[in-house]
N, C-alpha and C positions, 0 to 999 in steps of 0.2 A: 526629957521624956515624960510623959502623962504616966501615973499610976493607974494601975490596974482597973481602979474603983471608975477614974475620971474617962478611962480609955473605953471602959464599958457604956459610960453613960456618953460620951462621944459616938460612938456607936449609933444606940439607942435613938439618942436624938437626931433626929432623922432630917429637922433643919438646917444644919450646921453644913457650912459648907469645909470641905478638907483642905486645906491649901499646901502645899510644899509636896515634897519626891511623895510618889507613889508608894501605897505603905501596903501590901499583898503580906508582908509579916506581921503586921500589924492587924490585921484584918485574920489574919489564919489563927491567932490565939483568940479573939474577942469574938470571934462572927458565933460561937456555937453558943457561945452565952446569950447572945440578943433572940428576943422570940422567935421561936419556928417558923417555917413559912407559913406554916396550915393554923398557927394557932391564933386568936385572937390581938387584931391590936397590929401585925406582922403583913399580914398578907397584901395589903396594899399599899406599903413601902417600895420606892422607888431610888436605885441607885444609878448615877449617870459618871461617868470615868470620861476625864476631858486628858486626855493625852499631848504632853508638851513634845513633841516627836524631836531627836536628836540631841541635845546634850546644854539642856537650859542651866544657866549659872544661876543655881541655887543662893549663892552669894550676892547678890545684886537684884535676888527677887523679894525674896528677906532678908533684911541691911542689919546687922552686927553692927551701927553706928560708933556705940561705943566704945568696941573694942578698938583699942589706938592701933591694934595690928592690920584691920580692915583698910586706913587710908596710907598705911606703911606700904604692905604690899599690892596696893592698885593706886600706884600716883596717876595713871592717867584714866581709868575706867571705876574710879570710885564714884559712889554719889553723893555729893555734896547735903554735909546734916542737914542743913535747914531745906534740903527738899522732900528726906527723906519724910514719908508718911508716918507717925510715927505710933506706936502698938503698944509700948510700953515703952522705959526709962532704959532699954538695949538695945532692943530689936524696930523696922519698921518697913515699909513697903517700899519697895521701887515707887517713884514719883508717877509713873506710867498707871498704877495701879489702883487710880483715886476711887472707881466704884466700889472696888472689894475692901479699901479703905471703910469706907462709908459702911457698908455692910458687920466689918467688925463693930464698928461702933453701935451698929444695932446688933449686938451680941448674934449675928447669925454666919461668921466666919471663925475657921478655928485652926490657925494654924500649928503642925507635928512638927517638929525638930526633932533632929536625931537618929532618924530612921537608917538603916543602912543594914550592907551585910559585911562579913568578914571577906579581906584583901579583896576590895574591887577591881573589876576590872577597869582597865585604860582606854577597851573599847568601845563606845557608844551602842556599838551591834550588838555586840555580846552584854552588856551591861542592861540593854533597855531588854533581851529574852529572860535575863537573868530574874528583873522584875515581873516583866509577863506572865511567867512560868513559877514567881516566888520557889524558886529552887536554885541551886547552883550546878545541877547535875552535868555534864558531861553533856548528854541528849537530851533535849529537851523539847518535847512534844506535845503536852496540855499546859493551858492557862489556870490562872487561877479564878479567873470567871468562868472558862468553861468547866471547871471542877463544881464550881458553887451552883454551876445551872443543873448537876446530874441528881442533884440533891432538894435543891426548889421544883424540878422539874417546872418552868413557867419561860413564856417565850422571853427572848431580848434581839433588840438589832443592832447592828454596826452601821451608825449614820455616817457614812463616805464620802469624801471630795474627790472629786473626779475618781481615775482608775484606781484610787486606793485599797490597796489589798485586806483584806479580814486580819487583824490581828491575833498573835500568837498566845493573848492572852483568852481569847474566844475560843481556843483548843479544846480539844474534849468534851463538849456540850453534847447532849442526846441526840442533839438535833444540829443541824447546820444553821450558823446563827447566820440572818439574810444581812448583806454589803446594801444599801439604799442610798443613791442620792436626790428623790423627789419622791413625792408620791406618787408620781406616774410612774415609777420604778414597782410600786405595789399592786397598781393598778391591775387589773383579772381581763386581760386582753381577748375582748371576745368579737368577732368576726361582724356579726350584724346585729339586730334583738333576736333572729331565732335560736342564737346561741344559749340567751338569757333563757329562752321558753326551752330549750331540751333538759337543760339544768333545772330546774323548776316543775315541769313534767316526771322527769326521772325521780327527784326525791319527795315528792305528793305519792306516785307510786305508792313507797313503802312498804312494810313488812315483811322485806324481803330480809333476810338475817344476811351473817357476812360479809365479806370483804368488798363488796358492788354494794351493798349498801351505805356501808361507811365511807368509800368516794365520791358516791351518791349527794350525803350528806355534807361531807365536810366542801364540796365543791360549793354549795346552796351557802354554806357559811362562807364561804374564802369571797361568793361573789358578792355576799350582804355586806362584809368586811371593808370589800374593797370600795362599795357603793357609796357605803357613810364616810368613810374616808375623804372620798374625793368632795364631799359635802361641805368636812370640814377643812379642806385645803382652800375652797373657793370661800368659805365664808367666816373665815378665822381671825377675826380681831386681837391682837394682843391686846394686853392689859397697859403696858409700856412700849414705846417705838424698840425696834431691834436696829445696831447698829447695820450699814450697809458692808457688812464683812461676810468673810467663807464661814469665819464661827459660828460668827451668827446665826447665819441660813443653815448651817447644820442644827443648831440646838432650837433654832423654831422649828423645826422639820420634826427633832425627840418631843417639843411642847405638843405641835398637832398629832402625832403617832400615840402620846398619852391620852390626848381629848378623845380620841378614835374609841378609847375601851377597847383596847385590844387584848389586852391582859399583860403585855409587856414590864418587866418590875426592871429588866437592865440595859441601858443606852451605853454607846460605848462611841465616841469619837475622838477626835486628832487632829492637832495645827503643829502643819508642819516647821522647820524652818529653822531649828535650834541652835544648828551649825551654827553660828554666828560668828564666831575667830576674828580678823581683825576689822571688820566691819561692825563689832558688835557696841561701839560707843558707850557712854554712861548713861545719862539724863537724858540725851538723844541719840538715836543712831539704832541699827537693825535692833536690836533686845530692847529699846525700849518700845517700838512701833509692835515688836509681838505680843509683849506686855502689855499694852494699849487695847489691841484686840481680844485679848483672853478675859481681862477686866471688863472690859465695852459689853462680851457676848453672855458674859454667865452672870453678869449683874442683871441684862434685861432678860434672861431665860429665867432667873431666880426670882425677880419682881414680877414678872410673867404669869408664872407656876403660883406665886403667893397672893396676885389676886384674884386667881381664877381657886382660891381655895386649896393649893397642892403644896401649903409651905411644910404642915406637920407629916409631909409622907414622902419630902422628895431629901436626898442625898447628894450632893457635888460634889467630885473626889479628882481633883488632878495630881 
């Protein structure tokens, strides 16, 4: 486990990408310490939550090499040292996971061990609410991002594959965090251009005080919003190719939603697939192929982010 001192400045350092189990405890002691949202230095920090959806074996993502118990009890699903990636003289990556490899080595991954709670549960259902919700409560009905959003007050989306539902982590937010899977999904759907000219008409108007004003208004915004958007969807170069995956096209999706200025500070997405059971191989086979994509998508969203200038304000946290 990181000390207090190093866990703050993990924190703080806003490049660092998170690697290992989702740490919503970890985050619940250290987040009050890191600068306010309003206060200088803070406000245009950006954190993005990459969800390994279903029951990823944390053992085989970060390899325990050394420990002689690691190829004891996995004779047939261990990974062989001389592939594992290696991190230090113990621990090292799944072989699948050369770009985040490479990323440590430029000091800009950081992976937590240890993180947990008391008697977990056996369920994946209940175990992945358990984190969502950084609670162990009986009911449990806010997240711990939509806790964090009632307090930044500042927009965030759920970048979605197909029908994928809003997570349980996005609970409680002021606001209903929007489910997206394109930019046409943002798009301000309007009928013909006279739609554009009554919106535009109406908030010229002005000076009208209250609540027809302020729809007035924020509709003229919502359709400015959605205009630059699509601007930047039709003309958005990355800095690095993205691989041809779902991750990917999710997390270029949170890259163009940042270039937008929308104000957005939290992305929240998910690859599904974790079940893995006996399909799930060592060096090949289902876990490594998920591992392959998860490595592929946030290495070129991270190299992305860092040459378009977003490496000191952006956070990666699976």
């Amino acid at each position: 486990m990181l000390n207090m001192n190093t866990r703050r400045d993990f924190l703080k350092s806003s490049s660092l990408i998170g690697l290992g189990a989702s740490v919503p405890t970890f985050l619940a002691r250290t987040a009050f310490a890191a600068p306010d949202a309003s206060k200088p230095g803070a406000k245009d920090t950006i954190l993005v939550v990459v969800q390994l959806t279903g029951g990823n074996d944390g053992m085989n993502t970060v390899i325990p090499f050394a420990d002689e118990l690691y190829a004891r009890y996995r004779p047939t699903i261990k990974i062989p040292t001389e592939l594992v990636k290696k991190l230090n003289d113990k621990v090292g990556l799944h072989p699948s996971l050369d770009g985040l490899a490479g990323l440590h080595e430029d000091k800009a991954l950081c992976v937590v061990q240890g993180v947990g709670y008391p008697n977990p549960s056996q369920s994946h259902f209940r175990s992945m609410d358990i984190w969502q919700a950084a609670s162990t409560a009986e009911s449990l009905t806010e997240g711990w991002v939509g806790k964090a959003l009632k307090s930044m007050n500042v927009p965030a989306f759920h970048v979605a594959g197909g029908n994928e539902s809003a997570p349980l982590a996005l609970n409680g937010s002021p606001a209903r965090v929007p489910s997206i899977t394109s930019i046409a999904d943002f798009q301000l759907k309007m009928a013909d251009k006279a739609g554009k000219a009554v919106i535009e008409d109406a908030a010229k108007s002005g000076g009208k005080p209250g609540l027809l004003d302020f729809v007035q208004k924020t509709a003229l915004n919502t359709y400015a919003s959605s205009q630059k958007l699509q601007e930047i969807g039709k003309n958005y170069e990355p800095k690095t190719p993205y691989p041809a995956t779902g991750l990917a096209n999710r997390l270029k999706l949170c890259a163009q939603l940042i270039d937008a200025g929308l104000g957005a500070r939290v992305f929240y997405v998910s690859i599904d697939g974790f079940d893995t059971h006996a399909n799930q191989g060592a060096n090949i086979g289902a876990h490594a192929n998920l591992l392959a994509e998860v490595s592929g998508a946030i290495t070129a969203f991270y190299k992305d982010r860092s040459g378009r200038g977003h490496k000191d304000r952006l956070m990666i946290m699976t």
